[in-house]
C-alpha positions in Angstrom: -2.6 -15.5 -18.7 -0.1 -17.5 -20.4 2.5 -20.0 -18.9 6.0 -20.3 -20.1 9.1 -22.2 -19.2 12.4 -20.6 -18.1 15.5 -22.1 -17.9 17.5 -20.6 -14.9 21.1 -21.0 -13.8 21.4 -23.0 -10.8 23.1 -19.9 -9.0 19.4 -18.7 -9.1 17.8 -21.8 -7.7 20.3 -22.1 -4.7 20.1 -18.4 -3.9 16.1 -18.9 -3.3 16.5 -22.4 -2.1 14.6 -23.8 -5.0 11.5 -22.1 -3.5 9.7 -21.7 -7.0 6.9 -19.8 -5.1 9.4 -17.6 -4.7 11.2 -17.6 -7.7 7.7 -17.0 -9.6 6.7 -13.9 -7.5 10.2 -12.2 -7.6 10.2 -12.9 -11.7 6.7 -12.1 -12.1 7.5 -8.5 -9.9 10.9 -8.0 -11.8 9.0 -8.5 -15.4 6.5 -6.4 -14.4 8.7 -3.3 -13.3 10.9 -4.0 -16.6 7.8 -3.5 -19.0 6.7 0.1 -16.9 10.4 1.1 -17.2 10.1 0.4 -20.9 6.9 2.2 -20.9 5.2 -0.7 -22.3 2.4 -1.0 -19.3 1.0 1.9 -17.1 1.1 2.1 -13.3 -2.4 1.0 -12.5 -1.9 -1.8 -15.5 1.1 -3.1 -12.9 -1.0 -2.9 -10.2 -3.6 -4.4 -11.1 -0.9 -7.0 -12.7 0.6 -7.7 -9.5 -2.7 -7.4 -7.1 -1.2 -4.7 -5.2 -3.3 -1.6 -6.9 -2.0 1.6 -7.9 -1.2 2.9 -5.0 0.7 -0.7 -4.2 3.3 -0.7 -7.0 3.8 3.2 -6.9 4.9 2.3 -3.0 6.8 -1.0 -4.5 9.3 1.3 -7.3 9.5 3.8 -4.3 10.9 1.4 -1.8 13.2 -0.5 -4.7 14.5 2.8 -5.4 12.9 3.6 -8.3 12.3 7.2 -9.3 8.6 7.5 -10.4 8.5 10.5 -13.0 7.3 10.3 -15.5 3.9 9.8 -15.1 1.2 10.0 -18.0 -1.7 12.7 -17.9 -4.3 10.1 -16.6 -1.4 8.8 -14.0 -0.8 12.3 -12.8 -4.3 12.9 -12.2 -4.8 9.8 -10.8 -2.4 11.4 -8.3 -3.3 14.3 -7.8 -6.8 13.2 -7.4 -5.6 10.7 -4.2 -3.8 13.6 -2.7 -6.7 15.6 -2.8 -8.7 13.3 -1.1 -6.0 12.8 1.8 -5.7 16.4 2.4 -9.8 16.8 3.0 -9.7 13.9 5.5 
């Protein structure tokens, strides 16, 4: 993975209380949900991206309010395969 350097208004900074742990995650997560929207990554790439799995960052656009529909073949099977598997527990 590649590092770069951001320059961010100081609004920013104060708003996390120059936590750059912070800072980096939220960015990172933000990125992240910006290239799926743009259709530039897939679910599980975010997942996996982020360390949370599939299932994880399907849960994280659900609870940020983000409608999840339009889901590749593989995605949707990917789904519908889980759900399966819930229902025969």
């Amino acid at each position: 993975m590649r590092t770069i350097t951001l320059e961010l208004p100081d609004a920013i900074l104060e708003s996390y209380e120059e936590d750059m742990d912070v800072i980096k995650k939220e960015m990172n997560r933000g990125f992240v949900i910006w290239e799926y929207l743009n259709g530039h990554l897939s679910l599980a790439e975010c997942g996996n991206i982020l360390g949370i799995g599939y299932r994880g960052f399907l849960e994280l656009l659900w609870s940020s309010g983000i409608p999840v529909d339009g889901l590749n073949e593989a995605e949707l099977e990917e789904q519908v395969s889980f759900l399966r598997t819930a229902v025969e527990e």
